[in-house]
N, CA, C and O atoms as a GROMACS GRO file, in nm:
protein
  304
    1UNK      N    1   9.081  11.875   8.877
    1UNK     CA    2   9.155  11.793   8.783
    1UNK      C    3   9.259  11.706   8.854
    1UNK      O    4   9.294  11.596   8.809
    2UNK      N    5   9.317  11.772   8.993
    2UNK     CA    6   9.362  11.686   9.031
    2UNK      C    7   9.388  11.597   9.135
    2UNK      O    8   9.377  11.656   9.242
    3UNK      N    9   9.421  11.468   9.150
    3UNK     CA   10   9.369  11.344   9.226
    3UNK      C   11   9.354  11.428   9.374
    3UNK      O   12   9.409  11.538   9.381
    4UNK      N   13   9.288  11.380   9.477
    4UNK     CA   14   9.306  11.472   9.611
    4UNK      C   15   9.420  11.395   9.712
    4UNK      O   16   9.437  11.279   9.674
    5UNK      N   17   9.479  11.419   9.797
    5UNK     CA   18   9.592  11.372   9.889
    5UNK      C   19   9.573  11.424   9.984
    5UNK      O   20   9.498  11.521   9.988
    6UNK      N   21   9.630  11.381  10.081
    6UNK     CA   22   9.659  11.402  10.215
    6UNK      C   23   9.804  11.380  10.302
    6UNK      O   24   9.909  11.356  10.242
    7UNK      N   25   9.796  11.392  10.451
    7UNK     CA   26   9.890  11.431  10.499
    7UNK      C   27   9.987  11.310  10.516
    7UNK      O   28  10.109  11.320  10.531
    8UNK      N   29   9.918  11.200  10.512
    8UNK     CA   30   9.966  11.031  10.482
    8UNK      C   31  10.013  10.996  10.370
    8UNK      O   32  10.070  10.888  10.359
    9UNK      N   33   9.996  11.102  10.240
    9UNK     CA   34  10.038  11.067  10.131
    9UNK      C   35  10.208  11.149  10.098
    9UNK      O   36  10.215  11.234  10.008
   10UNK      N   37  10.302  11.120  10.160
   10UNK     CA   38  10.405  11.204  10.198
   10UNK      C   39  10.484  11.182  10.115
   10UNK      O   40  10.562  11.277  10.104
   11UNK      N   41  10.515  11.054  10.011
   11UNK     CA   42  10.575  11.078   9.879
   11UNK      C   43  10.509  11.173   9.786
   11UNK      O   44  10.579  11.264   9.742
   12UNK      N   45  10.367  11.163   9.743
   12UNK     CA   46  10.324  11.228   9.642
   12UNK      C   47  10.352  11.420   9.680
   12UNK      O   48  10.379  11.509   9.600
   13UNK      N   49  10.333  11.428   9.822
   13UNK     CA   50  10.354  11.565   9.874
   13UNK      C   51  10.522  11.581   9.847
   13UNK      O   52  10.553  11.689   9.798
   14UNK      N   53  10.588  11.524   9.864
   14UNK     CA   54  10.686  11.554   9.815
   14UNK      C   55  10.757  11.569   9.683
   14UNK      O   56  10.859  11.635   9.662
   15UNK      N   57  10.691  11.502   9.602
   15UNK     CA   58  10.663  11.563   9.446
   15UNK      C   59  10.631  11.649   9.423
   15UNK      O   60  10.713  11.710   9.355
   16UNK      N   61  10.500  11.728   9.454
   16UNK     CA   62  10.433  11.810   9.467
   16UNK      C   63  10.527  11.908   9.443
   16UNK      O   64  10.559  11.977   9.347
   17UNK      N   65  10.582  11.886   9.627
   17UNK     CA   66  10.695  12.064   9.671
   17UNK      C   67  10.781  12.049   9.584
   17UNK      O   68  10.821  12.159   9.547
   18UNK      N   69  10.843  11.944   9.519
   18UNK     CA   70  10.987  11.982   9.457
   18UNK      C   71  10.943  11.999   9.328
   18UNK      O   72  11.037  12.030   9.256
   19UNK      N   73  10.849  11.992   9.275
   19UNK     CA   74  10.780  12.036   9.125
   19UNK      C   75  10.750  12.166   9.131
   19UNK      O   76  10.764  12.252   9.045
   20UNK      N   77  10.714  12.173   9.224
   20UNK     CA   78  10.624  12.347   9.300
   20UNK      C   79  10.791  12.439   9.286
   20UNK      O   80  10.811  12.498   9.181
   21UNK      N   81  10.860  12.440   9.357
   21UNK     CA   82  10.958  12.524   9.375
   21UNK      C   83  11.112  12.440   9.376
   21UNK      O   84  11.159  12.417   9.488
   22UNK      N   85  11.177  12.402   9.275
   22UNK     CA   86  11.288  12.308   9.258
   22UNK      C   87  11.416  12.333   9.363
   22UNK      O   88  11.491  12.260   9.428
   23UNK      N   89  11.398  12.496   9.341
   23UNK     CA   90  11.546  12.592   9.394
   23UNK      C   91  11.550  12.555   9.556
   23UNK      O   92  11.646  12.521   9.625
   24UNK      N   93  11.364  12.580   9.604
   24UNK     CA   94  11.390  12.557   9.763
   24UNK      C   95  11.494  12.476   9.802
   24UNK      O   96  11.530  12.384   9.728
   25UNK      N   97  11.554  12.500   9.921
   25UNK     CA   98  11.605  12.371   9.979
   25UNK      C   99  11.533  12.329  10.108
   25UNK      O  100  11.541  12.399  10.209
   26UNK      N  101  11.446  12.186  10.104
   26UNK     CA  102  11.374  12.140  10.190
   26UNK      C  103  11.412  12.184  10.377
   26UNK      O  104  11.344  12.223  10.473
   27UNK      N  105  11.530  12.158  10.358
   27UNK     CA  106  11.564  12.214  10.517
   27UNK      C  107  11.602  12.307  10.522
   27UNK      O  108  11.669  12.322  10.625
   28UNK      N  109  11.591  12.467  10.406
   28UNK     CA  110  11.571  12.546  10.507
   28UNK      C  111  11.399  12.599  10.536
   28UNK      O  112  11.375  12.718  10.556
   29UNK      N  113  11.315  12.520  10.535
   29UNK     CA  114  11.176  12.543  10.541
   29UNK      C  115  11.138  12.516  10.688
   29UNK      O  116  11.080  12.408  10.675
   30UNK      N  117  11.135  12.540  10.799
   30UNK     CA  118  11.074  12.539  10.940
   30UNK      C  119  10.952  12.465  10.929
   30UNK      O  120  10.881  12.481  10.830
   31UNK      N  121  10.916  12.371  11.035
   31UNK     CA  122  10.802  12.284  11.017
   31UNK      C  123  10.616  12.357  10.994
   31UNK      O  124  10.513  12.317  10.939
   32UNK      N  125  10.655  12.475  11.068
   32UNK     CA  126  10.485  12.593  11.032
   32UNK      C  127  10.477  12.607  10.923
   32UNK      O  128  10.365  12.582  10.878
   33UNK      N  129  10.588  12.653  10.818
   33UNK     CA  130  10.638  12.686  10.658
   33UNK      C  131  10.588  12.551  10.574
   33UNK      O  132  10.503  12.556  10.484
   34UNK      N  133  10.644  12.448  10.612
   34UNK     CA  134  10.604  12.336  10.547
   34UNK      C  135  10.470  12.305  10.538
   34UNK      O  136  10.406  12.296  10.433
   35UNK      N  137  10.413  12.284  10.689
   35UNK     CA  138  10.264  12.274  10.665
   35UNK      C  139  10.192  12.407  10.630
   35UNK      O  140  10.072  12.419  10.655
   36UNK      N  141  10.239  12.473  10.593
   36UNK     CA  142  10.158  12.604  10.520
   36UNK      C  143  10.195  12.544  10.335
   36UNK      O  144  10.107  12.498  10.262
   37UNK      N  145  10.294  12.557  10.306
   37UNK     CA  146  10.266  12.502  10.190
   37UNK      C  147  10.257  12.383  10.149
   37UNK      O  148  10.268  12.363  10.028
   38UNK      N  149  10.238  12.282  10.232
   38UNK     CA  150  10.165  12.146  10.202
   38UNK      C  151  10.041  12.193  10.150
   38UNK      O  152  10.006  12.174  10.034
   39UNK      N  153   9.952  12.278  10.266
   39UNK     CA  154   9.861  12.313  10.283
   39UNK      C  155   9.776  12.384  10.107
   39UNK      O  156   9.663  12.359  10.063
   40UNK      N  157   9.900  12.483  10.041
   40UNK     CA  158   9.838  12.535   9.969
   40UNK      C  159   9.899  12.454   9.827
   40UNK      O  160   9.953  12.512   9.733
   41UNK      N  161   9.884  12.362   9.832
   41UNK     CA  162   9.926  12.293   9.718
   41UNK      C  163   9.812  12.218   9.643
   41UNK      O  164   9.743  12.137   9.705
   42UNK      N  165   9.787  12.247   9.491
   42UNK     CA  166   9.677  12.196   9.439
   42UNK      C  167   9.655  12.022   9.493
   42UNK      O  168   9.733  11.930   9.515
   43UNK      N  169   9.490  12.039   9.500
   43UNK     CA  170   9.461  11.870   9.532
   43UNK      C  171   9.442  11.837   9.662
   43UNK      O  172   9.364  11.751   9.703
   44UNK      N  173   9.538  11.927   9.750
   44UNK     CA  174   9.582  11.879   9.890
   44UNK      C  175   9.430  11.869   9.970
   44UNK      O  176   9.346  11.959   9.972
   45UNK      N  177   9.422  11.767  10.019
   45UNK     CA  178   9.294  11.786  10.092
   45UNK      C  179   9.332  11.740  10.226
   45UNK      O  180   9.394  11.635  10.212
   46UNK      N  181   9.321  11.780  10.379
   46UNK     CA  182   9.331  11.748  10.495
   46UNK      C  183   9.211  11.637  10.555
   46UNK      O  184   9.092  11.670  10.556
   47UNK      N  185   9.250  11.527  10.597
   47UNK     CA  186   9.128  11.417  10.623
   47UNK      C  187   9.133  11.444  10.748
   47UNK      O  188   9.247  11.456  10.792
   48UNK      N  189   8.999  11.468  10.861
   48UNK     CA  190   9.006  11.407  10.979
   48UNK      C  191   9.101  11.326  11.047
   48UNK      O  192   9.160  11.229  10.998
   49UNK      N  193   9.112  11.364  11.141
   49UNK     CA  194   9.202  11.255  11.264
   49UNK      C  195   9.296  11.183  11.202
   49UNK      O  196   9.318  11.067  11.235
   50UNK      N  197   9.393  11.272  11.061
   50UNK     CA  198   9.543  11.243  11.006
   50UNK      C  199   9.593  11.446  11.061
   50UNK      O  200   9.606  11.544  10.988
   51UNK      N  201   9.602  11.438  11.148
   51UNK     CA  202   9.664  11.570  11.174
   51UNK      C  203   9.848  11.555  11.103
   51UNK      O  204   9.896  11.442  11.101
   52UNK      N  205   9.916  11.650  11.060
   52UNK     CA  206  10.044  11.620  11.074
   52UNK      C  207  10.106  11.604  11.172
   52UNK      O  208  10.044  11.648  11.268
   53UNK      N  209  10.215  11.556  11.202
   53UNK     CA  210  10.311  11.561  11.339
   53UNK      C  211  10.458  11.589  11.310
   53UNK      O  212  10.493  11.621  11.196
   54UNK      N  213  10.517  11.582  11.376
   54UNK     CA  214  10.655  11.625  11.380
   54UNK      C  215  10.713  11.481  11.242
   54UNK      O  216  10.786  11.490  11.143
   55UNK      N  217  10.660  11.396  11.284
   55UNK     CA  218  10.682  11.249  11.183
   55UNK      C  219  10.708  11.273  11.078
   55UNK      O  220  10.808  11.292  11.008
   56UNK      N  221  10.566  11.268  11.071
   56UNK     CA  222  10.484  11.266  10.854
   56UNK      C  223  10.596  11.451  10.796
   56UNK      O  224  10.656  11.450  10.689
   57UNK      N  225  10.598  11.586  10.894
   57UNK     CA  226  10.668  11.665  10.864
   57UNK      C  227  10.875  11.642  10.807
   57UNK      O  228  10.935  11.706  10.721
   58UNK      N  229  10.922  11.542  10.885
   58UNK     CA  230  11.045  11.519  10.889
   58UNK      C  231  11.071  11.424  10.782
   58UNK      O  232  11.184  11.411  10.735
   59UNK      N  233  10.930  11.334  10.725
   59UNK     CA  234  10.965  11.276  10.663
   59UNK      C  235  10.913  11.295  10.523
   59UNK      O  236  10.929  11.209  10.436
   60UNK      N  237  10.840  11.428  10.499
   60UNK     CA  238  10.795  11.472  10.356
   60UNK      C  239  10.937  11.565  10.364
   60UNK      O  240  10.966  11.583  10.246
   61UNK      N  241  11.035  11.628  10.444
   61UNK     CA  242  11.116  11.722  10.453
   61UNK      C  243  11.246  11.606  10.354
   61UNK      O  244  11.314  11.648  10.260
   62UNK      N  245  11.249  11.490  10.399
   62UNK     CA  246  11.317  11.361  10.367
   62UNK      C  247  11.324  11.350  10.213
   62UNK      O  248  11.417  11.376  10.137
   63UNK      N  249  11.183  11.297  10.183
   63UNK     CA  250  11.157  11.302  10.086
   63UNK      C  251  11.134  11.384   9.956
   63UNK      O  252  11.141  11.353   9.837
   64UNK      N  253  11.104  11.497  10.019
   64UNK     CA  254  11.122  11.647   9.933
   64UNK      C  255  11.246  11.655   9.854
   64UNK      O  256  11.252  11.684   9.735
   65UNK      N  257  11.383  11.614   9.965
   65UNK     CA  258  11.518  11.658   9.950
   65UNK      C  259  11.585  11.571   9.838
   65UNK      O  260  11.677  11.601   9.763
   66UNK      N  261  11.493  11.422   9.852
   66UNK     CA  262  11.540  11.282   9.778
   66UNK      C  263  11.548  11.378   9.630
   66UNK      O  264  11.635  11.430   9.560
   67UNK      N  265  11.406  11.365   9.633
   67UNK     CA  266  11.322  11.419   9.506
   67UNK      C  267  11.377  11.520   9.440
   67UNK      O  268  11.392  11.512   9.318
   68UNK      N  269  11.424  11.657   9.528
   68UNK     CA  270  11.478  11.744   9.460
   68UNK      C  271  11.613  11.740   9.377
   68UNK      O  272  11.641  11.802   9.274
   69UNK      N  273  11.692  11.647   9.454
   69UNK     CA  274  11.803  11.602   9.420
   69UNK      C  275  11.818  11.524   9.242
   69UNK      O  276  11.894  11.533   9.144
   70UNK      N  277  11.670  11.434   9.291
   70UNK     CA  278  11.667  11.419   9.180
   70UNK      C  279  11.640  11.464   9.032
   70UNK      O  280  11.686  11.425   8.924
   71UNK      N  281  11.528  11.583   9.075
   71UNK     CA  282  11.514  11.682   8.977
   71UNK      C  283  11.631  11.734   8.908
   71UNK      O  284  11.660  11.740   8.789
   72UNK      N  285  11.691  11.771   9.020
   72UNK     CA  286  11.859  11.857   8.987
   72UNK      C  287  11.998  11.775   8.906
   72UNK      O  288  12.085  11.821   8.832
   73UNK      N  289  11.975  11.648   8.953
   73UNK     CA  290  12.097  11.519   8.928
   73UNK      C  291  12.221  11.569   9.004
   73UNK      O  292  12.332  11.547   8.955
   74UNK      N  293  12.208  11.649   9.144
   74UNK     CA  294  12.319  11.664   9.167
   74UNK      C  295  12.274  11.500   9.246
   74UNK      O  296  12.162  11.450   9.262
   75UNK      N  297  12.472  11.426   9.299
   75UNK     CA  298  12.502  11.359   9.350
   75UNK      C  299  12.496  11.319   9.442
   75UNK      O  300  12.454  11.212   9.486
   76UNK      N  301  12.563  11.447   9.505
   76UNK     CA  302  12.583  11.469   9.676
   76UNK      C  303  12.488  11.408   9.750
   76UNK      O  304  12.491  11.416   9.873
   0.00000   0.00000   0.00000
């Protein structure tokens, strides 16, 4: 049911996590942690020769935090 994504798609993954678990806070998740639950998140599909890297990780961690914030309406 739902659309498939990947590791390039690092806004929608970051929807994802902060829909998935609101409370987390993105940085305290270690980069193995992250790609484990990128990994198990409905839809998620891994494409060939898009491996993650330290990058696309720092910057779904980025975006996670935007997102959550926004879920929450805190300010800060």
């Amino acid at each position: 049911m739902y659309d498939k994504f990947h590791w390039l798609d690092v806004q929608r993954i970051a929807e994802e996590l902060a829909d998935s678990d609101p409370e987390l806070d993105p940085y305290a998740v270690n980069f193995v942690e992250l790609r484990e639950l990128v990994e198990s998140l409905e839809g998620f599909a891994a494409r060939e020769g898009h491996p993650p890297n330290e990058r696309v990780l720092e910057e779904i961690q980025r975006l996670w935090s935007e997102e959550r914030e926004g879920l929450t309406g805190d300010d800060d």
